[in-house]
N, C-alpha and C positions, 0 to 999 in steps of 0.2 A: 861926697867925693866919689867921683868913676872908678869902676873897678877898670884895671889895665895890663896889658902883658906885652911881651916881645912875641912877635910870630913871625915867620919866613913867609917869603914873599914867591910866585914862580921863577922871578929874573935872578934870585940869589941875594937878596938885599931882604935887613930884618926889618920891620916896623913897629913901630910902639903902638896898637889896639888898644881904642879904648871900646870899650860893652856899652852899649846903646839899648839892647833889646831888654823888652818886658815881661819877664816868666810868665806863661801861661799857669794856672791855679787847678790842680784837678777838683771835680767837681764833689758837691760832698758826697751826696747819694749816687748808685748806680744811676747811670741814663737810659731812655730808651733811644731807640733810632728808628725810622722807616726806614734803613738801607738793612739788608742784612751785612758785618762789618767781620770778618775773621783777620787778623793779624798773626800773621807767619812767625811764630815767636823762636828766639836763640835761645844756646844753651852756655851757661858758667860754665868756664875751665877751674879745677883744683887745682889750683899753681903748686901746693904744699904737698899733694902726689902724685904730680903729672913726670913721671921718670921718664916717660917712654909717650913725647907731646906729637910725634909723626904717626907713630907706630900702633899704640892705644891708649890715647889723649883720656884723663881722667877727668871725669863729670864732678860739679858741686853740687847734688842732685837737691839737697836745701834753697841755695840760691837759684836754681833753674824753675820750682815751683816755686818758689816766692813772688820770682817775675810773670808765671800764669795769675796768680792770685789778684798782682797788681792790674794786668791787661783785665783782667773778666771785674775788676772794680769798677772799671773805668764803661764797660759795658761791651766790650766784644766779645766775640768768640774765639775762639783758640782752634788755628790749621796747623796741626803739633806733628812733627816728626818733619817736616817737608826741608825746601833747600834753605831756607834760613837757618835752622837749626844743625845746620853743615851735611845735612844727608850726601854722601859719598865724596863729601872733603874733609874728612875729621872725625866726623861721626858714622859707622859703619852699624849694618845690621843690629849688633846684637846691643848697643847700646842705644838706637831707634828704637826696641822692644823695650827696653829699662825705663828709655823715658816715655811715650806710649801707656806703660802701666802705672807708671807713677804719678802721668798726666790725668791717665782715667780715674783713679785712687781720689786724686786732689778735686777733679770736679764733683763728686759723690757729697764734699761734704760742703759746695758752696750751691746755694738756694739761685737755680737759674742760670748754673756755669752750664755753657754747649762747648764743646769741641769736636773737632773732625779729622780725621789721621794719615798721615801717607803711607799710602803704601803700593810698595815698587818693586822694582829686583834688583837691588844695590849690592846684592849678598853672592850675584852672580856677577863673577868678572863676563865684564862683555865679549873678553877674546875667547874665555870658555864656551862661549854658547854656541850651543851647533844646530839648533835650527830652533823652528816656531814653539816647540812643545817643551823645548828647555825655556823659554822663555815663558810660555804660561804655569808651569809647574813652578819658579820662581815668584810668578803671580799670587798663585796659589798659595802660597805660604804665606806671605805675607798675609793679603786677605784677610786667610783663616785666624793669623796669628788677632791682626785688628778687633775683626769681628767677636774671637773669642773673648775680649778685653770689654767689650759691650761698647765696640767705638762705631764711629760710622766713616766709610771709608773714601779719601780723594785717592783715585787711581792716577796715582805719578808717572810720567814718562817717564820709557826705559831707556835706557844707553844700549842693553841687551836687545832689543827690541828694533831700534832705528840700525843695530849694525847688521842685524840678519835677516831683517825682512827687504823681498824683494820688489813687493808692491804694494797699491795702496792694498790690494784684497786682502797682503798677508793681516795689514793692522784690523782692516774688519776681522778674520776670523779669528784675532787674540781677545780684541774687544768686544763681539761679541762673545766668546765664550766665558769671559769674567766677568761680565753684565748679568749672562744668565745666571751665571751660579749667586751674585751677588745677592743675600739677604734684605737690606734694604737700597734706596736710590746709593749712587755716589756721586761726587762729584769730578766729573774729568780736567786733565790738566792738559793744556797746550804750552811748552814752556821752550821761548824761541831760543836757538842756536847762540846769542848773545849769552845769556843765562851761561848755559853747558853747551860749547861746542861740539861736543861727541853725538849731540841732539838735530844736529842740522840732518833735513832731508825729512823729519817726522811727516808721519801721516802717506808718507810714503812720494814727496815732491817735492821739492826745495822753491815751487811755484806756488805764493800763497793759493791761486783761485784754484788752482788744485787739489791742494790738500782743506782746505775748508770745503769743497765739495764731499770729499772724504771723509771731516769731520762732521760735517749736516746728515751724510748716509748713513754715518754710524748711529748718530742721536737719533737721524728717525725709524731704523729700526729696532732700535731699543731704549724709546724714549720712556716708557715704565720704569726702567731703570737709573732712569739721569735726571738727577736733582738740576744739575746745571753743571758749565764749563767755565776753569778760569781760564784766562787767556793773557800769556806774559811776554807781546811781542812787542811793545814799547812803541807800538803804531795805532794810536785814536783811529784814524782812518779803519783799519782792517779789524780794529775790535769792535767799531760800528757796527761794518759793514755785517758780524757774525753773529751781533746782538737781531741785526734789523731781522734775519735771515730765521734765529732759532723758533722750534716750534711752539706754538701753546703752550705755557706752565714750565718751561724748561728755562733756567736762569743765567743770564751771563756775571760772571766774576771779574771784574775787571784785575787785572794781575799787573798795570803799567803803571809802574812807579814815574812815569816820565809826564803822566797827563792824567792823575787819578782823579784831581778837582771835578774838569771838568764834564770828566765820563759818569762821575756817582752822581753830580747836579743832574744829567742828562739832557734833553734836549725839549721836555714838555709833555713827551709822549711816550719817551722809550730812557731807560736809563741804569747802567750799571750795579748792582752788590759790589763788595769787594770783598779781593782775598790777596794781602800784602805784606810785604814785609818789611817797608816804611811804618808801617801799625806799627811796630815793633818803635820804633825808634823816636817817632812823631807823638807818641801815645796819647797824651794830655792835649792836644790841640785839638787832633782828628778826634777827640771822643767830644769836645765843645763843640768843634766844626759841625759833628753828623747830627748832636743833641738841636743844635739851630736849626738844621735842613730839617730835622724832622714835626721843631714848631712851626714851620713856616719861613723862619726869619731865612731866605737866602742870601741876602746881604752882609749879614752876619758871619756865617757859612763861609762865602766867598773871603771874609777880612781874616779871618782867622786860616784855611785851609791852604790859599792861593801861596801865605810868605813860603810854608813850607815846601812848597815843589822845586823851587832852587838848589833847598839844602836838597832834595829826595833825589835830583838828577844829576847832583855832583855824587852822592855817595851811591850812586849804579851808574857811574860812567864808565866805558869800556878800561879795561876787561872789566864786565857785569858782574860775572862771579864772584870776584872781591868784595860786591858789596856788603858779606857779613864782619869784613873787616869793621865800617862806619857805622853800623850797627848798633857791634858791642862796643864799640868806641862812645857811644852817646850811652849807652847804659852806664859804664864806665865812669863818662863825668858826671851823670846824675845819683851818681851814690846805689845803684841797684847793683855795683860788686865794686869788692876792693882792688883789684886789677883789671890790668887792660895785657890779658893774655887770651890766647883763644885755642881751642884744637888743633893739633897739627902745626901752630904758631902761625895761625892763618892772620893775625895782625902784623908781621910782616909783608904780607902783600902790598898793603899802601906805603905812599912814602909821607913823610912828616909834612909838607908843603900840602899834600891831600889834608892832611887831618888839620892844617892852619885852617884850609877855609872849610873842611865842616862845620870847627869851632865858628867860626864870624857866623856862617848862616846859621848854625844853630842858634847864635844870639838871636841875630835882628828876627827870626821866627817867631821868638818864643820858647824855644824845645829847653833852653837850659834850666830847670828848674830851682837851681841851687848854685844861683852865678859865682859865691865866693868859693864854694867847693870846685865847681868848675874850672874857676881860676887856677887853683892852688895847684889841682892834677892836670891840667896843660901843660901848667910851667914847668912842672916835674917831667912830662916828658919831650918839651922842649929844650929844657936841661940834659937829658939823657943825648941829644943828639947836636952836644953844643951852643946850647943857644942860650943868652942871658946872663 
C-alpha cells in the first residue's frame, strides 16, 4: 500500500500525493571520491531555549555535531561556519566561534574528518565601517580566531567590504594583505548578489569580465596562498569560464546549486570540486553519486545525481537566501531533528506551497530517507496550516 497525503497545490487547490520515489540507502562504509566534496552544513535551533529566536537564537550544539558526524560518514568534508549555517541571518559572530570550536573538537576524534571554516567580518555592521582598514582588522579577527582553533580558513565575502570599497584595487589590497598574513592556503569565496544582496558589485564591478579579471589578479599574485575558489553565481557558463582561466594547481569549487551535476562531471579535461550546501540536504545520494564517478561508473553518477537538481533549484529559488529555510526542512523530515524551527524563525521565509513541492521532489530523488516518518511530519505541518 502507497504511502499518501494531501498537499497544496500553486493554483490554491489540494491534491491527494501519492510517494513514488525509492529511498536512497547510505552506504555502509565511508567512501572515497576523486572530487574533493565539502558540504556547507546547518545548524539545530533549541526550540526548548530559544526565548529570544531574532535576537539570540539558541543552538542544539548536540544535534548540530551529530549532523557533521553524519556528513563526514557519508565521506565529505565539512565547510563549517559559512552561509548555510545562517552566517549573518541568525547566527552571529559569537556563536560562529562556539560552533567553529565545537566543529574542530568533533573532527579530532573522527579518523579522516577534514573541515575548513569561514571566516569574514560579520561581527562588523557594514554601516559602521569607515574604510579599508576597519575592514581588514575585522578580517583579522576572524582569521586569527580560526587559525587559533587549528582550522583552515575560507575567506568569506564581506558585506563591510563591498559597501566601502571603491575599486577593484581597494579589494586587492584587503586580499592581499590577509593572503600574506594567512598561515596556510585558504580558500576564497565568490558568493553572487542572488545569495546576499548587500554583495552585489563584489570585486569591485557589477560586470562579470571585470571582476573575474580582478579576481584572476588577485589569485595570481598570491597564488601560494590559494588553495582554490568557490564560486556561487548559479551560471555554468561564467564558473567555466573561471575554471578554464585559473592557474596551475589552484582549484575551482563549484558553489551552483543550479548546475552542480554537470560541473563536478566536468567536461573530459577540466572539471569542478565542490563546496555546497545542497550536500547538506542531498547527503546520501551525492555521497553514491561522487562514490560512482569516482569508480568510473558515470552513468551511475548521472542516475542518481541528475533527479536531484530539480529539488536543489526549487529550494535556492529566488530570493536564494531562503534556501536554509529547505534545508533544514529536509533534515527535519529525515529524523536528524525533532523540529522544523530555525534561527531567527528563518522557516518562515518559505511558504507551505514551497515546502509541497520540496516534499514531492524530495520523493521522486530519493532524498527522503524514512518515507513514513516523512509522511507523518508533512502532514503535521500541513495540518498546522489547515490542510487535511
Amino acid at each position: 500500500m502507497s504511502l499518501s497525503l494531501k498537499l497544496p497545490m500553486p493554483d490554491g487547490r489540494v491534491e491527494t500525493y501519492a510517494l513514488s520515489g525509492t529511498p536512497h540507502v547510505a552506504p555502509a562504509t565511508r567512501p572515497t571520491f576523486n572530487r574533493i566534496a565539502y558540504a556547507a552544513a546547518h545548524v539545530v535551533s533549541d526550540p526548548l531555549r530559544d526565548s529570544d529566536p531574532w535576537g539570540k537564537p539558541s543552538i542544539d550544539w548536540d544535534r548540530t555535531i551529530a549532523y557533521r558526524h553524519h556528513l563526514w560518514s557519508l565521506g565529505f568534508r565539512i565547510a563549517e561556519a559559512m552561509d548555510t549555517s545562517q552566517r549573518g541571518m541568525g547566527l552571529d559572530w559569537t556563536g560562529a566561534q562556539e560552533l567553529i570550536r565545537q566543529s574542530m573538537a568533533a573532527s579530532r576524534s573522527v579518523e579522516g574528518a577534514d573541515l575548513a571554516c569561514g571566516a569574514g567580518t560579520d561581527h562588523l555592521d557594514p554601516a559602521a565601517a569607515r574604510d579599508l582598514d576597519d575592514v581588514i582588522r575585522a578580517y583579522e579577527t576572524q582569521v586569527e580566531f580560526v587559525e587559533s582553533q587549528g582550522g583552515r580558513v575560507i575567506l568569506m565575502a564581506s558585506r563591510a567590504l563591498a559597501r566601502v570599497a571603491k575599486s577593484a584595487d581597494d579589494y586587492r589590497k584587503v586580499y592581499r594583505r590577509m593572503l600574506s598574513q594567512a598561515k596556510d592556503k585558504v580558500i576564497l569565496h565568490w558568493l553572487g548578489d542572488m545569495f546576499d544582496p548587500q554583495l552585489r558589485g563584489y570585486w569591485g564591478s557589477e560586470k562579470f569580465e571585470d571582476a573575474l579579471d580582478t579576481v584572476l589578479t588577485i589569485i595570481g599574485e598570491n597564488r601560494g596562498k590559494v588553495e582554490g575558489i568557490k564560486i556561487s553565481l548559479l551560471d555554468n557558463a561564467r564558473e567555466i569560464e573561471l575554471r578554464n582561466r585559473l592557474p596551475e594547481g589552484v582549484l575551482c569549487y563549484t558553489g551552483d546549486d543550479f548546475n552542480y551535476a554537470e560541473l563536478i562531471e566536468g567536461d573530459g579535461e577540466k572539471y569542478s570540486h565542490a563546496l555546497l550546501g545542497i550536500f547538506d540536504a542531498v547527503a546520501i545520494p551525492a555521497s553514491l553519486a561522487l562514490s560512482a564517478l569516482a569508480s568510473g561508473d558515470t552513468a551511475r553518477f548521472r542516475a542518481i545525481i541528475e533527479p536531484t537538481v530539480p529539488l536543489s533549484r526549487r529550494i535556492f529559488e529566488a530570493p536564494t537566501q531562503y534556501y536554509k529555510a529547505g534545508v533544514v526542512f529536509l533534515a527535519w523530515l529525515n529524523g536528524h531533528q525533532d523540529h522544523f524551527m530555525m534561527p531567527a524563525g528563518m522557516q518562515s521565509a518559505r511558504g507551505i506551497t514551497h515546502y509541497a513541492d520540496v516534499f514531492r521532489l524530495a520523493d521522486r530523488s530519493g532524498v527522503l530517507a524514512n518515507p513514513d516518518l516523512a509522511v507523518r511530519r508533512m502532514a503535521h505541518l500541513t495540518g498546522v496550516y489547515g490542510i487535511g
